[in-house]
TIVEX-512413 format. One record per residue: residue in three letters; chain; x, z, y of N, C-alpha, C in turn. Coordinates in nm, 2 decimals. Atoms other than C-alpha are relative to their C-alpha. Layout:
REM TIVEX-512413
  code  unit    n_c1    n_c3    n_c2   ca_c1   ca_c3   ca_c2    c_c1    c_c3    c_c2
   ALA     A       X       Z       Y       X       Z       Y       X       Z       Y
...
REM end
This chain:
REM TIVEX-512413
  code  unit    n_c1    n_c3    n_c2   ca_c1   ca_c3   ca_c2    c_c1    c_c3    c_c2
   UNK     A   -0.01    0.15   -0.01    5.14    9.42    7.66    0.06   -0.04   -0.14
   UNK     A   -0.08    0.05    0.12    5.23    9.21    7.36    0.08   -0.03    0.07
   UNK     A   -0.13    0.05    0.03    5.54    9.10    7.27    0.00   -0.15    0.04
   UNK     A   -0.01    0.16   -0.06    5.46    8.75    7.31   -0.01   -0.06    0.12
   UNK     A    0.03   -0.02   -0.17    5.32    8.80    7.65    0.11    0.02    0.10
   UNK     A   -0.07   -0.03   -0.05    5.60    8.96    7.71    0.13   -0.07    0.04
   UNK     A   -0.05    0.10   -0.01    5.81    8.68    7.65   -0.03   -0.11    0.07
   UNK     A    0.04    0.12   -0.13    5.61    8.44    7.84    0.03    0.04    0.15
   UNK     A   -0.03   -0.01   -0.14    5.67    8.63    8.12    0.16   -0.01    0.04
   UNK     A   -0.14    0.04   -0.04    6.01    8.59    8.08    0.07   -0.15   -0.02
   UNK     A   -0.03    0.15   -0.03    6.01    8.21    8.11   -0.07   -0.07   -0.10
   UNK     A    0.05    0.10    0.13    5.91    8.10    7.73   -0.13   -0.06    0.02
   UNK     A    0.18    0.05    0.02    5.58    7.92    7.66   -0.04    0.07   -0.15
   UNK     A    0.07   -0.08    0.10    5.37    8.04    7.39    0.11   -0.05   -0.15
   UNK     A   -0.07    0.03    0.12    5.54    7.83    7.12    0.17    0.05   -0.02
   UNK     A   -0.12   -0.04   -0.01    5.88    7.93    7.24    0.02    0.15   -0.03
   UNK     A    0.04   -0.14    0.05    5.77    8.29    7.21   -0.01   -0.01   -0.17
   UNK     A    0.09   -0.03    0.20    5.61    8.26    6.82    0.13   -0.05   -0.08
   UNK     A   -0.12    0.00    0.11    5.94    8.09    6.70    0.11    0.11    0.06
   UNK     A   -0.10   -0.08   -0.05    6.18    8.30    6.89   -0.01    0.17   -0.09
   UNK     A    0.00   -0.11    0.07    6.00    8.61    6.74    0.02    0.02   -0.16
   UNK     A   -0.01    0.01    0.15    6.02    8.44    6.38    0.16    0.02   -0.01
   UNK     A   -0.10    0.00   -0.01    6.34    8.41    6.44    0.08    0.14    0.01
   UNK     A   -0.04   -0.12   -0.03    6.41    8.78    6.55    0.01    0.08   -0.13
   UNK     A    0.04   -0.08    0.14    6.21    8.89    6.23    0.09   -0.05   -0.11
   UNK     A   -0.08    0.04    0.11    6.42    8.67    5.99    0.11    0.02   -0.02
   UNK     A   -0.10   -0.02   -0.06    6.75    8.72    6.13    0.07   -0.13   -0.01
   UNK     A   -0.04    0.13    0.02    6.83    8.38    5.99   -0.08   -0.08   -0.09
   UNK     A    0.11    0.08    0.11    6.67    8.08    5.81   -0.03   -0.11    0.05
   UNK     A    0.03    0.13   -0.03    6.60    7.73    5.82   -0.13   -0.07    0.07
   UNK     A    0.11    0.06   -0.08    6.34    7.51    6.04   -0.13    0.05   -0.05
   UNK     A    0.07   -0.03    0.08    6.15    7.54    5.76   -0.12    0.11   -0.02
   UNK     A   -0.03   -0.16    0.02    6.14    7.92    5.69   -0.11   -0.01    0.14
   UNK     A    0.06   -0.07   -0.13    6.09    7.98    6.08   -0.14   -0.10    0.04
   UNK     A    0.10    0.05    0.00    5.80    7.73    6.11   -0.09    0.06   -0.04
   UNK     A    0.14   -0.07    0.04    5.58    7.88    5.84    0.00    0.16    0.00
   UNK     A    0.00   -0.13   -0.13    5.67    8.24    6.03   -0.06   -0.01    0.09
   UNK     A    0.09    0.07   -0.18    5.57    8.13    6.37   -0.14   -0.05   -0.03
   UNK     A    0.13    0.04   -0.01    5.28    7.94    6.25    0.00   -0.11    0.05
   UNK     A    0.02    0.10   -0.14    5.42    7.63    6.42    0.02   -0.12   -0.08
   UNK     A    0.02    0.16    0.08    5.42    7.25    6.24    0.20   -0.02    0.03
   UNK     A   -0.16    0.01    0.01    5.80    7.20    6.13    0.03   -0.13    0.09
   UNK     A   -0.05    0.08   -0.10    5.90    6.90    6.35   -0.02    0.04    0.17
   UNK     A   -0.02   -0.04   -0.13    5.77    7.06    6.65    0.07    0.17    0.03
   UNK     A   -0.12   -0.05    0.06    5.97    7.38    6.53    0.15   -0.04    0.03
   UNK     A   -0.14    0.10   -0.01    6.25    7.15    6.54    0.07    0.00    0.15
   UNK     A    0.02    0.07   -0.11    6.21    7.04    6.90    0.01    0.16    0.09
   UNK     A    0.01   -0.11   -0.08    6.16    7.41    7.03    0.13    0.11   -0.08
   UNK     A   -0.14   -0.07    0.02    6.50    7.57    6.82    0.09   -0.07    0.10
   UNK     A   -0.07    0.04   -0.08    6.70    7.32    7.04   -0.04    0.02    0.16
   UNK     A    0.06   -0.04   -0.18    6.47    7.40    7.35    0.04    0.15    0.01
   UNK     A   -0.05   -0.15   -0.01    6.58    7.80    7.27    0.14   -0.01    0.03
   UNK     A   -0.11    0.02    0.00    6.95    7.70    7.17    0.05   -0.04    0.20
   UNK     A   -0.01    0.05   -0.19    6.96    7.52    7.55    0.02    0.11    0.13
   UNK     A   -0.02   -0.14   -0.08    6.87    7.82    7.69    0.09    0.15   -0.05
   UNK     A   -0.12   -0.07    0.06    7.13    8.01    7.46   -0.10    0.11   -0.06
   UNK     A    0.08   -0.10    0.02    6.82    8.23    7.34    0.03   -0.02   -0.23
   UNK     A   -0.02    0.05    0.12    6.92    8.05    6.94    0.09   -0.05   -0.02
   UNK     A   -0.05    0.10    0.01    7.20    7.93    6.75    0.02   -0.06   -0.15
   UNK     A    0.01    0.04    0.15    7.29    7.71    6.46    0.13    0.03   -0.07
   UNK     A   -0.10   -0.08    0.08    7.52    7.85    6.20    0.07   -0.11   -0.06
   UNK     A   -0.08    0.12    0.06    7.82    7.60    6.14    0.04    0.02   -0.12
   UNK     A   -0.07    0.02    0.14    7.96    7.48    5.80   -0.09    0.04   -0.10
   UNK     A    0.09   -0.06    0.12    7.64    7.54    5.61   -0.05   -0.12   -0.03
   UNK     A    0.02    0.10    0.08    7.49    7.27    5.38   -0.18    0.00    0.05
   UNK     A    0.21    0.01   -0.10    7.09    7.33    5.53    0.07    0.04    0.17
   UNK     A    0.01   -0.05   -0.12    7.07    7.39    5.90   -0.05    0.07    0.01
   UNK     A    0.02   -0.11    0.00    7.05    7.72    5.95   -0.01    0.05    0.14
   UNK     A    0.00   -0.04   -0.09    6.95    7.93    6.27    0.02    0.11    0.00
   UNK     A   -0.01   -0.14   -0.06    7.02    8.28    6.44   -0.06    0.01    0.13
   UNK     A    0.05    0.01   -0.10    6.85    8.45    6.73    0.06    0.03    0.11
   UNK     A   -0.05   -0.04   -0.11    7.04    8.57    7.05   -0.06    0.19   -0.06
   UNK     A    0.08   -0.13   -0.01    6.99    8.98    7.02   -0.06    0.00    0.09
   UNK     A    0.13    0.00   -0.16    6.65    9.06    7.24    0.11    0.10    0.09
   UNK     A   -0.06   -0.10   -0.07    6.87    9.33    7.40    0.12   -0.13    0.12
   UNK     A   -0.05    0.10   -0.08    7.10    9.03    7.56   -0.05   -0.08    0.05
   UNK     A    0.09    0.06   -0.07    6.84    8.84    7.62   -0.09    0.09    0.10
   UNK     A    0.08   -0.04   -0.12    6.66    9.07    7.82    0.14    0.11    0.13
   UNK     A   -0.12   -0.04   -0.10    6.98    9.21    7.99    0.05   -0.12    0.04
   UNK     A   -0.05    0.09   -0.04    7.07    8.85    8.08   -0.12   -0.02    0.10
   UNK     A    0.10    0.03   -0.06    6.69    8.81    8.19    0.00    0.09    0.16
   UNK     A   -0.01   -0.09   -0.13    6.73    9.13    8.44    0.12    0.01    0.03
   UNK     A   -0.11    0.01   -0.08    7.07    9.03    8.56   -0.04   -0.16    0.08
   UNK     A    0.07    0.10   -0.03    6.89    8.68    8.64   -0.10    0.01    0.11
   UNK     A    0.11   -0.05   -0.09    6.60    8.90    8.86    0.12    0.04    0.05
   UNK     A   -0.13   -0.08   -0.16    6.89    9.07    9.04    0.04   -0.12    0.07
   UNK     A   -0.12    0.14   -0.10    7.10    8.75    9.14   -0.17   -0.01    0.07
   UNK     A    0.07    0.04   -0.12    6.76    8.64    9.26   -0.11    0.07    0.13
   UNK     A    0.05   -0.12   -0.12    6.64    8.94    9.44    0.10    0.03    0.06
   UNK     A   -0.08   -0.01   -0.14    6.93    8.91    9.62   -0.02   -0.05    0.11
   UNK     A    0.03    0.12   -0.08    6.83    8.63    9.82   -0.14    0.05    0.10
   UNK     A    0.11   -0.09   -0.13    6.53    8.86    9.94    0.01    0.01    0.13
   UNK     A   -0.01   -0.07   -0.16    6.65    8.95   10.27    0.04   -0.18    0.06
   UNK     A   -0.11    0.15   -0.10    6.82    8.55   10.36   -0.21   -0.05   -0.01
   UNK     A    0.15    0.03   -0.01    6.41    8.46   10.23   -0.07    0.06    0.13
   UNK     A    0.04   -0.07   -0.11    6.28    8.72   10.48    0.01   -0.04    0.10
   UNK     A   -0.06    0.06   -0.09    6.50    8.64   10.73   -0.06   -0.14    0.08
   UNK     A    0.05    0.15   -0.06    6.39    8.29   10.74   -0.15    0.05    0.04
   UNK     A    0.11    0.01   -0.07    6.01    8.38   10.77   -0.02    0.10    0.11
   UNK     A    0.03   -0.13   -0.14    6.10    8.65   11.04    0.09   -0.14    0.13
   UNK     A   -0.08    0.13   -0.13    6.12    8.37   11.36    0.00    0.08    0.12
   UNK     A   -0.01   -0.09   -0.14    6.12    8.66   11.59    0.12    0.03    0.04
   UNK     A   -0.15   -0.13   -0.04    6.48    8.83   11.52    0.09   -0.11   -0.04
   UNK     A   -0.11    0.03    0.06    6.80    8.65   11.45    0.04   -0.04   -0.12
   UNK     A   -0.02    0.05    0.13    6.88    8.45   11.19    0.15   -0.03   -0.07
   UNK     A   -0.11   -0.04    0.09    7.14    8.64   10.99    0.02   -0.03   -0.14
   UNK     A    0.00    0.04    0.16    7.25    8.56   10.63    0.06    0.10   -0.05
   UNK     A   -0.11   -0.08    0.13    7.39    8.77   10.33    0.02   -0.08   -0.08
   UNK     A    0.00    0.06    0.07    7.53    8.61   10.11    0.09    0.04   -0.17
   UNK     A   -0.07   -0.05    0.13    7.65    8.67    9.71    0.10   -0.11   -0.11
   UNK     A   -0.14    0.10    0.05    7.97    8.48    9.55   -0.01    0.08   -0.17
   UNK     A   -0.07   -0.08    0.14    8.05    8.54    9.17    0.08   -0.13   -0.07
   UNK     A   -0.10    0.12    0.08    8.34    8.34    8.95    0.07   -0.02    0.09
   UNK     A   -0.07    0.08   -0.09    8.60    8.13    9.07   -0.04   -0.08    0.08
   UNK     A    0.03    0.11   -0.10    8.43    7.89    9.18   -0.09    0.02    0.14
   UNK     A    0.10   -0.03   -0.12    8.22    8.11    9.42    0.08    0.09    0.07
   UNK     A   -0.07   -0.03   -0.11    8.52    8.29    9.60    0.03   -0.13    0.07
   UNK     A   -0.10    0.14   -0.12    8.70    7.96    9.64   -0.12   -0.06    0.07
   UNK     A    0.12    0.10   -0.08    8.34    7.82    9.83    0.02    0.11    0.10
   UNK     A    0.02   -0.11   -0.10    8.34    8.16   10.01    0.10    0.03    0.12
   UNK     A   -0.11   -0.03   -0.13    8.69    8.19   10.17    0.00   -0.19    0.07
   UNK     A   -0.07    0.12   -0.03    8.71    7.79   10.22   -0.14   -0.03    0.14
   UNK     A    0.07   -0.03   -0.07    8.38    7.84   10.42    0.02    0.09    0.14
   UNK     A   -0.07    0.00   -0.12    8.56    8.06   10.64    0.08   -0.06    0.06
   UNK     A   -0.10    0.05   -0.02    8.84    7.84   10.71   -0.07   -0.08    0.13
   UNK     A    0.07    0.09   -0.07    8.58    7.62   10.88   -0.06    0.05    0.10
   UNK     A    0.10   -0.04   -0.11    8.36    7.88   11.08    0.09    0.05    0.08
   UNK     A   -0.07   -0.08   -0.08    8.70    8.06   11.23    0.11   -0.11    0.00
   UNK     A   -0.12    0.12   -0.09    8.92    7.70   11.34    0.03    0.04    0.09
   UNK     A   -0.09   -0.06   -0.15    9.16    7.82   11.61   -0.02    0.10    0.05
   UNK     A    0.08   -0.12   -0.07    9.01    8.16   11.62    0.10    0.14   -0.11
   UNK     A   -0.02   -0.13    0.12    9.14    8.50   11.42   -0.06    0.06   -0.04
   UNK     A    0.05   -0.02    0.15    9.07    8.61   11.13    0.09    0.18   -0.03
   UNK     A   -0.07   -0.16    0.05    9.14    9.04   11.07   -0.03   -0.01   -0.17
   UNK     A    0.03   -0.04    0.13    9.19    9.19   10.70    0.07    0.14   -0.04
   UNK     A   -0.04   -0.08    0.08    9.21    9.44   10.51    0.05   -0.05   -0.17
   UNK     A   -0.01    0.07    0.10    9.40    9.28   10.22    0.07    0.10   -0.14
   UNK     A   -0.05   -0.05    0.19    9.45    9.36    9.83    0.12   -0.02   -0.06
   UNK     A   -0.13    0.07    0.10    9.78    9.37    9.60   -0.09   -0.09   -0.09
   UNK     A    0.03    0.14    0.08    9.75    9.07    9.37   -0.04    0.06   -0.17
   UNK     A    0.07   -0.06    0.14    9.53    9.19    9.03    0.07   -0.09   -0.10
   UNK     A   -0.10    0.06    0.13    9.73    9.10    8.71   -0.09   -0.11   -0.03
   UNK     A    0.10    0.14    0.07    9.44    8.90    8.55   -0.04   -0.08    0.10
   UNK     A    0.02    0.10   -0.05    9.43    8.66    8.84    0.04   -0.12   -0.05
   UNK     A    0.00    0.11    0.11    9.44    8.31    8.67    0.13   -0.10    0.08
   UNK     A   -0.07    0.06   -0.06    9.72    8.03    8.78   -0.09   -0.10    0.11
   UNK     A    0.10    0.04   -0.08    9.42    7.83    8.92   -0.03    0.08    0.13
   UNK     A    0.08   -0.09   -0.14    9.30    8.12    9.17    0.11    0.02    0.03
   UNK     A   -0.13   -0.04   -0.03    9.66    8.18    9.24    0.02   -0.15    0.12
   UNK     A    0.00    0.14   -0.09    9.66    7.82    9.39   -0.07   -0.05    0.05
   UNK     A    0.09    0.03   -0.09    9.35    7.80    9.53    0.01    0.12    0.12
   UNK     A   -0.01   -0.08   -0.10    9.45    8.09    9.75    0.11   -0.06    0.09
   UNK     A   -0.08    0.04   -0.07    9.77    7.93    9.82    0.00   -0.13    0.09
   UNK     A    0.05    0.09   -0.07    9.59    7.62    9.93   -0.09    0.05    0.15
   UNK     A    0.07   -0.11   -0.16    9.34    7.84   10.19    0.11    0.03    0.05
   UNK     A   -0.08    0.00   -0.07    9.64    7.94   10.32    0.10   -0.13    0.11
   UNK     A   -0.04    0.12   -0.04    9.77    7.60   10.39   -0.12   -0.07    0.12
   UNK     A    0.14    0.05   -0.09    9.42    7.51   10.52   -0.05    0.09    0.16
   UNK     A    0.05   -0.09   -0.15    9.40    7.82   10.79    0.11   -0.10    0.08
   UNK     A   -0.11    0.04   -0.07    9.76    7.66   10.88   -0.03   -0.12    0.09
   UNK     A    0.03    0.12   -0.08    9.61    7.32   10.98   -0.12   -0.02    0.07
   UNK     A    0.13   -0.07   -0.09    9.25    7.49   11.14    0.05    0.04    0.11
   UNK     A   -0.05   -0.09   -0.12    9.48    7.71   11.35   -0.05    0.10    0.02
   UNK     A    0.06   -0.14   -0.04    9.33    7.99   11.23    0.10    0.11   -0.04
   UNK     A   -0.16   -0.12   -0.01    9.56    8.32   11.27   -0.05    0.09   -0.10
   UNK     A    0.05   -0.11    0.07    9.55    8.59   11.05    0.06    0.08    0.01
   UNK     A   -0.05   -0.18    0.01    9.63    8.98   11.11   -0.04    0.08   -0.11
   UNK     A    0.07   -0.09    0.09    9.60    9.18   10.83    0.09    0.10   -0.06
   UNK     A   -0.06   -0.17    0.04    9.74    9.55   10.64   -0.05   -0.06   -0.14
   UNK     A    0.04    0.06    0.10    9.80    9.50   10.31    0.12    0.11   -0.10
   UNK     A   -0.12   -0.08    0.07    9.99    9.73   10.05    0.15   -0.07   -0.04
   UNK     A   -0.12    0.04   -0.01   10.35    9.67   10.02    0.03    0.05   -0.18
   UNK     A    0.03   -0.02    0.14   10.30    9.61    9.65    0.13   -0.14   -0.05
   UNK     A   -0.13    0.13    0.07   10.56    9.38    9.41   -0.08   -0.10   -0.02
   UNK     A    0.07    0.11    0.03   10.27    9.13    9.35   -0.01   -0.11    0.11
   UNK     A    0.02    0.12   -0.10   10.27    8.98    9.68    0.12   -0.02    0.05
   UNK     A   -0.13    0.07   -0.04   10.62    8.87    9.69    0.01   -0.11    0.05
   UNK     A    0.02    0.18   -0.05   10.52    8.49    9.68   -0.01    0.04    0.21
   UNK     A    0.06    0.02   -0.21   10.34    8.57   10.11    0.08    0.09    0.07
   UNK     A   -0.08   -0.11   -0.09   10.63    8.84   10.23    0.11   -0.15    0.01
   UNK     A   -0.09    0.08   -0.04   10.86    8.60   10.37   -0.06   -0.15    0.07
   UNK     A    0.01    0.13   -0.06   10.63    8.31   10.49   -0.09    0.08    0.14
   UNK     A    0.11   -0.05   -0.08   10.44    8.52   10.74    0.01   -0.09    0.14
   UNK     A   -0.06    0.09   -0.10   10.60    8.30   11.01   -0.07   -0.15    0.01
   UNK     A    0.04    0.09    0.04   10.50    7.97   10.87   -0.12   -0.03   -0.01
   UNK     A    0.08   -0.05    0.00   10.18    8.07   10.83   -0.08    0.01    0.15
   UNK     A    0.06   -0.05   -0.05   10.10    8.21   11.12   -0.08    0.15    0.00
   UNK     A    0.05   -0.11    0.03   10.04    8.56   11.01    0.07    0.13    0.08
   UNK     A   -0.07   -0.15   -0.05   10.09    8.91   11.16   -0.03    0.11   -0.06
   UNK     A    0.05   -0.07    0.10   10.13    9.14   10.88    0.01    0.14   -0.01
   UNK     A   -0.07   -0.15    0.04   10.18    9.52   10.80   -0.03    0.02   -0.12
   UNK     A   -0.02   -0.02    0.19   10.28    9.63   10.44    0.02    0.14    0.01
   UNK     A    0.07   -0.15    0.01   10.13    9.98   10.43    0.08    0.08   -0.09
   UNK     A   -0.05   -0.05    0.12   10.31   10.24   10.17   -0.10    0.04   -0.11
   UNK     A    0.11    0.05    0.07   10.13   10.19    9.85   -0.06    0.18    0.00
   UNK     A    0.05   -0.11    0.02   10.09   10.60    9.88   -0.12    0.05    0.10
   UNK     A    0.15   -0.07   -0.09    9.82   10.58   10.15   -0.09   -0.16   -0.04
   UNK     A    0.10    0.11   -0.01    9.68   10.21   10.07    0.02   -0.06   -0.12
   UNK     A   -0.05    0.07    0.12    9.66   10.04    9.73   -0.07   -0.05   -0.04
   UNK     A    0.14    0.09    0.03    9.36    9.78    9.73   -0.01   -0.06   -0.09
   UNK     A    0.05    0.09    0.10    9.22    9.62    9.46   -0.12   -0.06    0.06
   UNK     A    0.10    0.07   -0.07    8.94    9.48    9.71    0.07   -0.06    0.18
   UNK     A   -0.04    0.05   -0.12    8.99    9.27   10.02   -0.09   -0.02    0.11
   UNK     A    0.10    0.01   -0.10    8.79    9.29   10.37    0.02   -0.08    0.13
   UNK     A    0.01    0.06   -0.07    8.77    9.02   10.61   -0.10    0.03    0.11
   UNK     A    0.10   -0.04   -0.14    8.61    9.02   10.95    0.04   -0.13    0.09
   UNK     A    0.01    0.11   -0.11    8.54    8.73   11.16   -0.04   -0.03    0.14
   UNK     A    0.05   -0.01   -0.10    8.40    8.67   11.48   -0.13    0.06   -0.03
   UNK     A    0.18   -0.06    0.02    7.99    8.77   11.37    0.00    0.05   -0.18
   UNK     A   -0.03   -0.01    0.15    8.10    8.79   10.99    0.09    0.13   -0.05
   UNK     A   -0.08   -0.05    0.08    8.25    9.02   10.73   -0.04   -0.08   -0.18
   UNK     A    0.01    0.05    0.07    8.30    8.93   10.39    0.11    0.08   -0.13
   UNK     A   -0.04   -0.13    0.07    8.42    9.18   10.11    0.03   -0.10   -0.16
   UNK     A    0.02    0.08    0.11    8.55    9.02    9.77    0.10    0.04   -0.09
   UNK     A   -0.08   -0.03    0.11    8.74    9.14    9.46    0.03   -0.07   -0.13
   UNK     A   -0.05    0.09    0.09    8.97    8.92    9.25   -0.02    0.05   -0.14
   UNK     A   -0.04   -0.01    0.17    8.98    9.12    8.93   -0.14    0.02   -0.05
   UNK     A    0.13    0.00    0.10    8.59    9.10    8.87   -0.08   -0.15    0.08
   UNK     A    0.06    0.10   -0.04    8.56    8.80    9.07   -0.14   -0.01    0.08
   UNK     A    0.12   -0.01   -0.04    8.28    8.89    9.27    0.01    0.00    0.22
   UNK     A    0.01    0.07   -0.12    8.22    8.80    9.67   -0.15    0.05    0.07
   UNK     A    0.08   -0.05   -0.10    8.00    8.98    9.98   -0.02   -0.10    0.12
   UNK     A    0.03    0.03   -0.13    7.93    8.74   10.29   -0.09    0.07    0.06
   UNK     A    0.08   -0.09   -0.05    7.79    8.95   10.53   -0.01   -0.09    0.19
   UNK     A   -0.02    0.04   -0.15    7.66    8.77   10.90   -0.07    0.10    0.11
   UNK     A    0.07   -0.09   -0.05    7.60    9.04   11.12    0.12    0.06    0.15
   UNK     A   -0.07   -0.01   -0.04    7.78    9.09   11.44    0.03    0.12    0.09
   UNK     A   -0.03   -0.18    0.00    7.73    9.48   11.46    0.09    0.01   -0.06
   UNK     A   -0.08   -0.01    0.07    7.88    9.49   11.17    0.16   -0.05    0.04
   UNK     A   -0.11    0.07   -0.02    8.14    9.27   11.23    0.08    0.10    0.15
   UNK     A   -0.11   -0.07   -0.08    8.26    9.45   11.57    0.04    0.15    0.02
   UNK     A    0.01   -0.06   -0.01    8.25    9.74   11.44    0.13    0.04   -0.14
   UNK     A   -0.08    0.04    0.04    8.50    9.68   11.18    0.12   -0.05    0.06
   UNK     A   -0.07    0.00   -0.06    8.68    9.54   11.39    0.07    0.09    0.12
   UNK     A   -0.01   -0.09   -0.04    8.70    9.82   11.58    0.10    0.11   -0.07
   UNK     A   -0.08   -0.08    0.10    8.83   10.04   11.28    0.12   -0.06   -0.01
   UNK     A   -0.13    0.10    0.05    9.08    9.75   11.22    0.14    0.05    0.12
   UNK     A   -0.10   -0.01   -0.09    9.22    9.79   11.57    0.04    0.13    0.05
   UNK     A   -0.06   -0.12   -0.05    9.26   10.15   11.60    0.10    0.05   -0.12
   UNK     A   -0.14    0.01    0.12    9.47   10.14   11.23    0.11   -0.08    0.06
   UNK     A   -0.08    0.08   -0.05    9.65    9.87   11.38    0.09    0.04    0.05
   UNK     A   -0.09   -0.10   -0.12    9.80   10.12   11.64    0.02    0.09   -0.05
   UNK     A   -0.05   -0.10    0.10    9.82   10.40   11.41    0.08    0.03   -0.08
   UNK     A   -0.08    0.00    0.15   10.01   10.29   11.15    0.13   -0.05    0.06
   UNK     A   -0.18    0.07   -0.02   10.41   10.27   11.16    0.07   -0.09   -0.02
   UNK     A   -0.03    0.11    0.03   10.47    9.98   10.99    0.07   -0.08    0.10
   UNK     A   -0.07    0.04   -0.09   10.68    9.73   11.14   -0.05   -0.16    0.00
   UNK     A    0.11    0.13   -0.01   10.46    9.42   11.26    0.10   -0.13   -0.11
   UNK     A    0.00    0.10    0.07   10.57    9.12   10.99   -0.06   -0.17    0.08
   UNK     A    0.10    0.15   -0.04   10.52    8.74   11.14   -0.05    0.02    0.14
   UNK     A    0.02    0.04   -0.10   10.40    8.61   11.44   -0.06    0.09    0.05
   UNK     A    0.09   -0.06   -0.08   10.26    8.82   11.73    0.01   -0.04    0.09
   UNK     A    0.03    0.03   -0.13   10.09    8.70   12.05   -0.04    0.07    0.07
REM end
């Protein structure tokens, strides 16, 4: 396959291809330059460096006296391209799902960044009102940001006024000093494990038909709806529950 082909299959149009590869070949150079490279009429040149730049595939080199361009390395670009086919071959099975009208219509679902835990836990808050909520909970990862620090402490506040309960095992770590003492207030029923048998840097939730798996220090988030799963989990949850010595923390009904 050419090269240019190769590029069109990865979104560009032909012109976006022919400057993009002028651009690869030059390493840098003006509208100009990359025009009569490509083969492409310099104003519309023009029009297709800021249509690359957009897509972060070009950029323009500040504090220079001509306007000058660079390319993205193809190696980032095509490692950005096949992290782009992943996120959306994840969604394969929820696609599936929907055209399967025979079986159960289960979801998976994939969270990344801040802003896609905080949609992920605040989502449960809603599907589990007045109901409990098990976990398997994480010490607090250094690089958690003051932001996600207070969007956790708000979910918290928000189970409080749903009435949703929460039981959960959690290492009896120095980071979670802020939540050892409100377990009352809250509504929680905790055990603080010895960090020599448990010492999570991932957290596991389990809902009524749900699980939901998500790690603060890469930011990344599992919704899982599946209610094997789920009481099967649940299951593990409550034979630890009874196993472990700990001394229950917080409300118990």
């Amino acid at each position: 396959m050419k090269i240019e082909e190769a590029l069109k299959n990865l979104g560009l149009d032909e012109k976006e291809a022919k400057v993009y590869m002028a651009l690869v070949q030059l390493g840098r150079g003006s509208a100009q330059i990359i025009a009569d490279q490509a083969q492409v009429k310099r104003p519309t040149t023009y029009v297709i460096l800021e249509n690359l730049i957009d897509k972060g595939l070009a950029l323009k080199i500040p504090r220079t006296r001509k306007k000058l361009y660079i390319a993205k390395s193809p190696d980032e670009f095509f490692a950005e391209a096949e992290e782009r086919f992943n996120l959306s071959k994840s969604i394969l099975p929820q696609l599936m799902a929907m055209a399967d009208k025979t079986g159960p219509q289960f979801k998976t679902l994939y969270y990344e960044g801040e802003r896609g835990i905080q949609n992920m836990i605040t989502e449960s808050v809603k599907r589990m009102a007045g109901q409990e909520i098990l976990g398997f909970y994480a010490r607090e990862t250094e690089n958690i940001s003051p932001e996600m620090q207070e969007i956790f402490h708000q979910w918290n506040e928000n189970c409080k006024k749903a009435g949703v309960k929460l039981r959960g095992m959690t290492p009896n770590d120095p980071s979670l000093a802020w939540y050892k003492g409100r377990e009352n207030y809250f509504g929680w029923a905790m055990k603080y494990l010895d960090p020599k048998d448990y010492l999570s840097d991932c957290s596991i939730e389990i809902g009524d038909d749900f699980i939901q798996i998500f790690s603060l220090r890469y930011m990344q988030g599992v919704f899982m709806q599946n209610p094997d799963v789920a009481k099967t989990l649940r299951q593990i949850f409550e034979m630890l529950w009874k196993c472990r010595p700990e001394k229950v923390e917080g409300k118990i009904e």
